[in-house]
Structure formats: C-alpha cells, structure tokens
Phi, psi and omega in degrees: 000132177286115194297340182283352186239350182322154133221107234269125188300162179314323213285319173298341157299301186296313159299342150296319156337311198269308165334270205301332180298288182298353171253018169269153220235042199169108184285303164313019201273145200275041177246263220250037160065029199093333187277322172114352189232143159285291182203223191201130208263164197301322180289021206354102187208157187239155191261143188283159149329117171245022151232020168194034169218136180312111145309330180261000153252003148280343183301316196300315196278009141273327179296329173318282203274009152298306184336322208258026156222097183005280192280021150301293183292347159324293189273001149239083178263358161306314161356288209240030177262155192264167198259124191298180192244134163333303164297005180053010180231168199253153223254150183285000000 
C-alpha cells in the first residue's frame, strides 16, 4: 500500500474520534469545542487538541486498537519497530 494513497476508513476515524474525545480534559476548550480533535487532516485522519488532550495517552490507545487490525498495523508499523539505541553498540 502506497503511503501517498493512505486513506483512514470511516469507521477506524470515529474511533480516533472517541480516542481522542476521552482523553480531552476540557469541555469548554474554545480549540477543538470539547471534542479533543481540531479537525481532519486529508488522509482523513484527525488532528488533537494541543490544548487540552494528553497525546501520549491518546497515541497508547491508538496504538492499542491499531494493534488488533491487520491493514493498521501494515500501515503504521513504524509504531511497533523498538527505537534503535543511540549509541550504536549493543547493550549488556
């Protein structure tokens, strides 16, 4: 699959949607109104809140429900590769 051709199915939106929605910590926030998303970016995938929803804890539970679907995780397997070690030599 071509990364220039991704496009994030509906249904898998509505569940970032929801992601993102439970990790907003502000119903009033005057950004993204409560919802936890600004909008949706063209690969219709949504962009967070950066002023009142945890990223790194909507980043787990997306990665959590990529895991358990197949062509996610294909297309985001950068995900689950572990970060190489800085130093360039292997660790004891």
């Amino acid at each position: 699959m071509n990364s220039e051709s991704f496009r994030l199915d509906d249904r898998h939106l509505d569940e970032a949607k929801r992601i993102a929605g439970s990790h907003c910590k502000r119903s009033g926030c005057n950004t993204c109104y409560g919802r936890g998303w600004q909008g949706v970016a063209q690969d219709n995938t949504i962009v967070l809140c950066h002023k009142c929803v945890d990223p790194e804890a909507a980043f787990r539970d997306w990665k959590d429900y990529v895991a358990e679907i197949p062509e996610l995780r294909e297309h985001y397997h950068e995900l689950f590769e572990e970060p190489a070690d800085e130093t360039g030599g292997e660790t004891a």
